[in-house]
C-alpha positions as CSV (number, residue, x, y, z in Angstrom):
1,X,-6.9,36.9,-35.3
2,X,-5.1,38.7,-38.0
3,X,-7.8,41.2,-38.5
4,X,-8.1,42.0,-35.2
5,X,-4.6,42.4,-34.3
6,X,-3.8,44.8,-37.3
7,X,-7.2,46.8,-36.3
8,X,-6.1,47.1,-32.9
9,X,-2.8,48.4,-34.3
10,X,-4.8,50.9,-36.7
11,X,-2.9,49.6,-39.4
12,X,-6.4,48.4,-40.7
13,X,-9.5,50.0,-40.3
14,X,-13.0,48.2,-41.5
15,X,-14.2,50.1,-44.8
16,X,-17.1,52.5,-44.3
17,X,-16.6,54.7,-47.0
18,X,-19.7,54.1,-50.3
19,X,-17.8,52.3,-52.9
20,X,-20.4,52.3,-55.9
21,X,-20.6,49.3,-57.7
22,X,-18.7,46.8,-55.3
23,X,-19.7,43.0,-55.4
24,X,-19.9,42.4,-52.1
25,X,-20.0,38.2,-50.8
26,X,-22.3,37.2,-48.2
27,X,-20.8,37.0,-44.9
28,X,-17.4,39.0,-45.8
29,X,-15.7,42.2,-44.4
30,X,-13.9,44.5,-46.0
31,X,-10.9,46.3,-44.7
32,X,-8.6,49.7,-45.3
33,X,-5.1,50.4,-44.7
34,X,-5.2,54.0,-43.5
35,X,-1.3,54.4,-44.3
36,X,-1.6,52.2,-47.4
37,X,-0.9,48.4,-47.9
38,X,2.7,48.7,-47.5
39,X,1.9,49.1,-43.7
40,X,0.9,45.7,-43.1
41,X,4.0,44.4,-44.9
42,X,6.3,47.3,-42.5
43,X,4.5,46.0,-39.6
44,X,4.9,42.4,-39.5
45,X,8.8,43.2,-41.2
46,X,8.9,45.0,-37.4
47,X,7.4,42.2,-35.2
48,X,10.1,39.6,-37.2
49,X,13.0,41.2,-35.9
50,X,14.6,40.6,-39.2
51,X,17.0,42.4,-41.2
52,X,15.7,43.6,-44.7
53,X,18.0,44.6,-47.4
54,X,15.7,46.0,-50.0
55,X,16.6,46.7,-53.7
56,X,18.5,43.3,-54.1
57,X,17.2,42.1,-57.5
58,X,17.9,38.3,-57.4
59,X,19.1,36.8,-61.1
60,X,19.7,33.1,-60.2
61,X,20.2,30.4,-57.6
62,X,22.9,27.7,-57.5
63,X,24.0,24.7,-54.6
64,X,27.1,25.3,-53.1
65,X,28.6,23.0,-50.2
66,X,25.2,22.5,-49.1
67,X,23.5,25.8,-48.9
68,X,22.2,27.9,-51.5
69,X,24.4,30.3,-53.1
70,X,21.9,33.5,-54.3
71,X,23.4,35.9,-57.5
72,X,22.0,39.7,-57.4
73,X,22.3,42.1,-60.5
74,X,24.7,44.7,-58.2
75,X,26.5,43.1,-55.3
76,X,28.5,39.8,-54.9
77,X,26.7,36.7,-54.2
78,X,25.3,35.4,-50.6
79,X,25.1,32.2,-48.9
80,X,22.0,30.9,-47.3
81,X,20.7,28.3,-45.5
82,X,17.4,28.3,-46.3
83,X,15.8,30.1,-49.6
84,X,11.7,31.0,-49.6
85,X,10.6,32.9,-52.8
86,X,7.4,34.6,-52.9
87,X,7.7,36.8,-56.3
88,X,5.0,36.1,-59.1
89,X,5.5,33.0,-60.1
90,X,6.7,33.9,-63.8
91,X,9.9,35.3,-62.3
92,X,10.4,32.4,-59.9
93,X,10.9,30.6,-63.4
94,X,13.3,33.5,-65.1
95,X,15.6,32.4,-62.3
96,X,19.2,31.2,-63.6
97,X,21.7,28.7,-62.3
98,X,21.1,25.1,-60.3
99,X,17.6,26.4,-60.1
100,X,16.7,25.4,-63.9
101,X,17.8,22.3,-63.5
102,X,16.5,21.4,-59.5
103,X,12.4,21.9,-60.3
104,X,11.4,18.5,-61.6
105,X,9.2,18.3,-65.1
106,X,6.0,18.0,-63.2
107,X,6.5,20.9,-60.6
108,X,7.7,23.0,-63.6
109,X,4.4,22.2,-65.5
110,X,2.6,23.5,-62.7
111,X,4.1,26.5,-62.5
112,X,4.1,27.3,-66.3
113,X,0.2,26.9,-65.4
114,X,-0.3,30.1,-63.3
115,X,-1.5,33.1,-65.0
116,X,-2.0,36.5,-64.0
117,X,-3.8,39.8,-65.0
118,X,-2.0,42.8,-66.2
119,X,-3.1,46.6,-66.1
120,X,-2.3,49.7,-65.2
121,X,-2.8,51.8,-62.6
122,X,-2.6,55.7,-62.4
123,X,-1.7,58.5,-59.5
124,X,-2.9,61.7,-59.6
125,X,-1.9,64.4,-56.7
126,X,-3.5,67.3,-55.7
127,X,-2.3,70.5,-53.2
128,X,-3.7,70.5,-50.2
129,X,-7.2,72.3,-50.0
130,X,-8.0,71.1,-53.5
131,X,-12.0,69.9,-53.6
132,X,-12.8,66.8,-55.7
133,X,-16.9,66.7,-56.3
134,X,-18.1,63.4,-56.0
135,X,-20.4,62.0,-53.9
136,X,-18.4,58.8,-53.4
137,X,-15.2,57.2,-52.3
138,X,-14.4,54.9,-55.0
139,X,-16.5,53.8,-58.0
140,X,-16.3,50.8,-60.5
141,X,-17.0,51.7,-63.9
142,X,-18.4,49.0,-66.3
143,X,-18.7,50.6,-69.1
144,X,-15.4,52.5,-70.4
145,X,-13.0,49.8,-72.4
146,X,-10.3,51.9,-70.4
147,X,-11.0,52.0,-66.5
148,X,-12.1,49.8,-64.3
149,X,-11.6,51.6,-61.3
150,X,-11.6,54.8,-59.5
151,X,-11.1,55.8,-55.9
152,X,-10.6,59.1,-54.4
153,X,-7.8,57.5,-51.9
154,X,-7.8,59.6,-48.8
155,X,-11.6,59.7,-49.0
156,X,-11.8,56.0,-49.0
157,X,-8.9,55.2,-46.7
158,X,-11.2,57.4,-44.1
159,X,-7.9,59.9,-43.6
160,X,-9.5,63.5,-45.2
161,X,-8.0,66.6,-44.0
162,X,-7.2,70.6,-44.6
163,X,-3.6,69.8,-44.4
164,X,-3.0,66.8,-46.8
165,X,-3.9,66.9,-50.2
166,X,-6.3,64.4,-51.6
167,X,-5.6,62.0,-54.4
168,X,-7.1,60.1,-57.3
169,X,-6.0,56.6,-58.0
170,X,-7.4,54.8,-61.3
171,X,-6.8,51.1,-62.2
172,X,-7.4,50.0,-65.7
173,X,-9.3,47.1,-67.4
174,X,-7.5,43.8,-67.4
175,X,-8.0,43.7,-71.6
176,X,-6.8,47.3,-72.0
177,X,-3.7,46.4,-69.6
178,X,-3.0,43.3,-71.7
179,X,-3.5,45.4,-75.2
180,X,-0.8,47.3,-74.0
181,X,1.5,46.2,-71.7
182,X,4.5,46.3,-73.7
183,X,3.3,50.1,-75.0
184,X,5.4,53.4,-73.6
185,X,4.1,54.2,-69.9
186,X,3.7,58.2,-71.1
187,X,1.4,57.0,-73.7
188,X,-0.4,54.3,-71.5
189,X,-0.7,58.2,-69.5
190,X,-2.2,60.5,-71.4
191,X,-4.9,57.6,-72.9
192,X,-5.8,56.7,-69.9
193,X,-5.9,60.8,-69.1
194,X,-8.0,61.0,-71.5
195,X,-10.7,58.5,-70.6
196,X,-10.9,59.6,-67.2
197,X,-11.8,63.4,-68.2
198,X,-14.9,61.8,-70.0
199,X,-15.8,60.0,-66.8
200,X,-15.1,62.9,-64.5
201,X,-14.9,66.4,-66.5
202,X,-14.7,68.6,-63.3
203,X,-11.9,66.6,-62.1
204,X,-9.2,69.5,-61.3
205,X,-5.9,69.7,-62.6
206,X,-3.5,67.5,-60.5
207,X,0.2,68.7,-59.3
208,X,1.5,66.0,-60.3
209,X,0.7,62.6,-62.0
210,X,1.9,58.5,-61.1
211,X,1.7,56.1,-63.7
212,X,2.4,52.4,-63.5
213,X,2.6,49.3,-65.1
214,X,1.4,46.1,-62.8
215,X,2.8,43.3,-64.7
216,X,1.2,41.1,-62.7
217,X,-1.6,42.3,-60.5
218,X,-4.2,39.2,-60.1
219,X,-3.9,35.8,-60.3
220,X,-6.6,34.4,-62.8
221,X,-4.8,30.9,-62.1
222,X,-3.1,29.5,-59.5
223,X,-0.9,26.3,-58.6
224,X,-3.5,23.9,-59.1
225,X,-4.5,22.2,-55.5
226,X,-1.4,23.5,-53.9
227,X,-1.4,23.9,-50.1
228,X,-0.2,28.0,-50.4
229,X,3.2,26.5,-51.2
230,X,6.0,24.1,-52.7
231,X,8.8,22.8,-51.8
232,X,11.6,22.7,-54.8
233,X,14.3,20.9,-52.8
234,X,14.2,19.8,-49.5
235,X,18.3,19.7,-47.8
236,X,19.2,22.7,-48.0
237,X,15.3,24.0,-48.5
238,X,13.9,25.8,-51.3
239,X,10.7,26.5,-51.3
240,X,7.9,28.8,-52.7
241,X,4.8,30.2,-52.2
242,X,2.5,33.3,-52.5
243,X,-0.8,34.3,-53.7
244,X,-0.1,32.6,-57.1
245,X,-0.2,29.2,-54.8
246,X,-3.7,30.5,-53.4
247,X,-5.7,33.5,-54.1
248,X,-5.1,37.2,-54.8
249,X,-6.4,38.7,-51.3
250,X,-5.2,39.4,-48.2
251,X,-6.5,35.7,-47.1
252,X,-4.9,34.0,-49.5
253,X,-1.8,36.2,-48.3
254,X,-2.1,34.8,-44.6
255,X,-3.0,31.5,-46.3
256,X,0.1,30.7,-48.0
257,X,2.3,32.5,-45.4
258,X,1.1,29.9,-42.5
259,X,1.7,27.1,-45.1
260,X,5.2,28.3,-45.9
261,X,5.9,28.6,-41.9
262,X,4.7,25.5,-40.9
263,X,7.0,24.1,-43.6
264,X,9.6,26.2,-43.1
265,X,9.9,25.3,-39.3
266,X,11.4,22.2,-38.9
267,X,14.7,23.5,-41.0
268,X,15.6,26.1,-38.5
């Protein structure tokens, strides 16, 4: 029902563009986001109601006359009733305050337990008009130590035309992310540069160039046998969730979100 409300929407459209070298499962379906995944994420923020304040960077949580009491790096603190955290789960552990000291040993064991995979990923923009000679949308490349990935994103998000230029997004390996995560991003640029020239000489000179580190981009391990969430204290609620408490796809997404709802629920 997800899928076919966000297709009706056009804020997904099933993928028909030839991705070389995809793995694809018996009996799945894969999807686009024409405008980019952020537009799932705008449009359910718009069927909520809710009011978003974006660029709060939280730094700890403490009790305080029975609610939650939330620290930001700018801004004074807010109160809240009710707190759901859905960041990767090694920030959910960086938190400060009450919070160190509310997560039990054995919930904090289980989070310590999730891992993720780290890489890179690289945007290059063209002028509109500019022609990119490949004969398909996206590729997966299994034989560079460098890239993984390669997609020529309006071309496989199904949106080509004259009047918007076309552009080239590259995800590294998850062992070449890891080698250097901690390594300067214009560095990280120009090697990864570098690689991709081999892979695709003609490729024309971009106007301009996106790099960017993904600290954490995949779960490789989750919460083991977690219902897509966790409840760290239960009056006032605290509770987390998230694809590291299910799966890195949008199903595990949906997953975890109805299993944080359902618990969330009877608090309100």
């Amino acid at each position: 029902s997800f899928y076919e409300e966000l297709v009706t929407h056009g804020i997904l459209r099933p993928l028909t563009a030839a991705v070389e070298g995809m793995v694809v499962r018996e009996g799945s379906r894969n999807y686009v986001a024409p405008q980019g995944i952020s537009s799932v994420v705008k449009y359910y923020l718009e069927q909520s109601g809710a009011d978003v304040s974006y660029e709060q960077h939280v730094t700890g949580i403490s009790l305080r006359d029975g609610r939650w009491e939330v620290s930001r790096r700018a801004g004074p603190p807010e109160q809240f009733d009710v707190v759901i955290l859905t960041m990767p789960v090694p920030q959910i552990l960086q938190l400060q305050g009450d919070f160190v000291n509310i997560i039990n040993e054995s919930q904090k064991q289980q989070l310590e337990s999730v891992s993720y995979s780290s890489r890179y990923a690289l945007g290059l923009f063209y002028e509109a008009g500019t022609g990119i000679a490949v004969p398909w949308a996206a590729q997966y490349i299994t034989d560079n130590p460098c890239v993984r990935f390669i997609s020529i994103d309006n071309k496989k998000r199904n949106i080509e035309s004259p009047e918007t230029g076309p552009s080239v997004v590259v995800h590294t390996t998850v062992t070449f992310g890891s080698e250097h995560l901690d390594s300067d991003p214009a560095e990280v640029q120009q090697i990864i540069l570098s690689h991709l020239q081999r892979i695709l000489p003609s490729l024309p000179k971009p106007s301009s160039i996106k790099c960017q580190r993904w600290r954490y981009s995949q779960v490789t391990r989750a919460v083991p046998s977690c219902p897509g969430q966790m409840i760290l204290h239960t009056q006032p609620l605290l509770i987390c969730g998230g694809d590291g408490f299910t799966r890195s796809n949008f199903d595990g997404c949906i997953e975890s979100a109805m299993s944080l709802a359902e618990a969330v629920k009877p608090h309100l």
